[in-house]
Residue, then its C-alpha position, 0 to 999 in steps of 0.5 A: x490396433x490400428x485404425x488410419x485414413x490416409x489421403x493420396x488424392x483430394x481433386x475432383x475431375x481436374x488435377x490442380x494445384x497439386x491435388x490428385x485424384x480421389x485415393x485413400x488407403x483405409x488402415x485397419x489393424x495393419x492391414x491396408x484396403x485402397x479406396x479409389x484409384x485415380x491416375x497417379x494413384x501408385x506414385x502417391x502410394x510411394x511418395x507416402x511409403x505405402x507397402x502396396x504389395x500388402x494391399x489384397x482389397x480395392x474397393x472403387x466407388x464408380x466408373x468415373x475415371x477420375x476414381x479408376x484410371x490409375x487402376x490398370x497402372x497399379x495391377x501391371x506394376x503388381x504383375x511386374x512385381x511378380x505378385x502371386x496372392x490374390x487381389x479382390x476389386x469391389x466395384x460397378x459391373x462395368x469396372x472389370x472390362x473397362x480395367x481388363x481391357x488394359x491388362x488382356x496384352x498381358x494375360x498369358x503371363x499373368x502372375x496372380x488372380x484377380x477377382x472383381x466384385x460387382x457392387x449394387x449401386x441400389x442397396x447396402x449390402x455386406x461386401x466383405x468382412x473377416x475377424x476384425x471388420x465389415x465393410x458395406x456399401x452406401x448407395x449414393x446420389x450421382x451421375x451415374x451409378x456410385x457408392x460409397x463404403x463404410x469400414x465399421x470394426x466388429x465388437x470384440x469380446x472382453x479383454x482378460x488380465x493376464x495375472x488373473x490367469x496364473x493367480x487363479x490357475x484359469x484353463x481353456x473352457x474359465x478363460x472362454x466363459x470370462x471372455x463371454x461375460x460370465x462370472x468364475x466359480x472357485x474349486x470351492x464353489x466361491x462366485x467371483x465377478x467378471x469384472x475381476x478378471x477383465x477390463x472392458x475392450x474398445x469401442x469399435x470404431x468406423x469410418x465412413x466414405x461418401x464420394x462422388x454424391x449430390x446432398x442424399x438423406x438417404x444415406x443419414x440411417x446407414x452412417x450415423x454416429x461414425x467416427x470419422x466420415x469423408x465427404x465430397x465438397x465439390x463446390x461452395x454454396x456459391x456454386x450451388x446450383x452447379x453442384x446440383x446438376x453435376x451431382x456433388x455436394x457443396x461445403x455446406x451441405x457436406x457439413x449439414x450431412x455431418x451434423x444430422x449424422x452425428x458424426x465424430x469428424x467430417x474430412x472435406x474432400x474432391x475439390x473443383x479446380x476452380x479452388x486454388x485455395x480451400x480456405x473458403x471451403x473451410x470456413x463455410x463447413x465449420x459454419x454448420x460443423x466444427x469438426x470440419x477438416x480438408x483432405x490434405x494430401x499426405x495427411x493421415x487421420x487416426x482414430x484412437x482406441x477408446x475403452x468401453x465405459x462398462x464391461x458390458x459386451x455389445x450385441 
């Protein structure tokens, strides 16, 4: 069961030094969501061997176009592709004309659906969610109207050993009860303990993605304790006071988000070009948060399935 982050674009505005735009693909369970989708986006998706035809959510955090422009590229590539499943955009109110703009040349031939989500920018809320994850917004500090998303898998029940099926001749209605955390009562009337029959599941995992935003507490309560959380660390605190007016976050700052989290790992991401080397962005993170690492174009970070201390179930 997989659970990836895999970086396409780390740049802020700019491109430079072969940074692209801010993209990421969000792997869960093998299934891809496209976070972001900065020029250029479906060439990363290639160069990195992407199955883009088996992305079907698109989640874009604001209408800055340094976080959309490769949007209308990559739905005309999936018309030219002859998609027919539907494909799901989550974004600001503004997102569906400023991409349908692009495509209305083309609607009288169009091969599959396409369904915007209007995001508020206000408050979190539940976007999307299925058997295996949920996935919400979080309201961040910017220019202009931003979110960010956070990927939190959902608990799951216990998980039975396949001998114990066949030893003890479990049917439908035993394996449900031991999977709900109940105990197995024999023909005999003999009481066995759930944890006979199973071993705890993993502990859901998550992911945090904080992109563009100024230094915000307000977000601390929504993404505590995630595994993993991506940040923007436009500047250094150098550049703080730039940071300030344009509404991104520094190095520092990011970390300091990181530490009050409690988060597992933070990914530094959304470089100025004025940064030809990410050293210093670096050094001046882990100074605050040790688990500090850069948005390295191509990299993938995992997080691995940990198994649950207790068999008991979360609620």
């Amino acid at each position: 069961m997989t659970f990836t982050v895999r970086i396409l674009g780390s740049s802020g505005a700019l491109p430079a030094y072969d940074r692209h735009p801010t993209a990421q693909v969000v792997t869960i369970n093998d299934r891809p969501f496209l976070v972001d989708c900065g020029e250029g986006t479906q060439m990363r998706l290639m160069e990195q061997d992407v199955r883009k035809g088996r992305i079907e959510r698109i989640f874009i955090s604001h209408a800055h176009g340094d976080h959309y422009f490769g949007l209308p590229g990559l739905l005309s590539t999936f018309q030219l592709l002859t998609r027919t499943k539907p494909l799901h955009i989550y974004g600001p109110a503004v997102l569906e004309s400023l991409v349908m703009i692009h495509l209305n040349p083309y609607k009288e031939d169009w091969s599959y659906p396409i369904e915007f989500h209007v995001v508020n920018p206000q408050e979190a809320e539940l976007l999307f969610e299925d058997k295996d994850v949920e996935v919400h917004s979080i309201p961040l500090k910017h220019r202009i109207e931003c979110t960010g998303f956070l990927f939190r898998e959902k608990s799951r029940s216990l998980n039975i050993l396949p001998e114990k099926i066949s030893e003890y001749g479990l049917d439908f209605k035993d394996i449900k009860v031991i999977k709900e955390g109940g105990d197995f009562t024999t023909k005999e009337g003999n009481q066995i303990s759930n944890e006979e029959f199973t071993k705890p599941p993993h502990v859901p995992r998550s992911y945090a993605f904080c992109s563009d935003t100024a230094y915000h507490e307000p977000i601390l309560d929504q993404i505590q304790e995630v595994d993993l959380l991506y940040h923007e660390s436009t500047f250094m605190e150098e550049s703080a006071e730039r940071a300030t007016k344009t509404g991104h976050s520094t190095a520092s700052e990011a970390a300091t988000i990181a530490l009050k989290a409690g988060v597992g790992k933070l990914i530094l991401g959304h470089f100025s070009a004025k940064y030809s080397n990410l050293g210093g962005i670096l050094r001046e993170a882990r100074e605050v948060f040790a688990e500090s690492h850069l948005a390295i174009e191509g990299g993938v970070f995992e997080l691995p399935l940990v198994r649950a201390e207790s068999h008991k179930l979360s609620t």
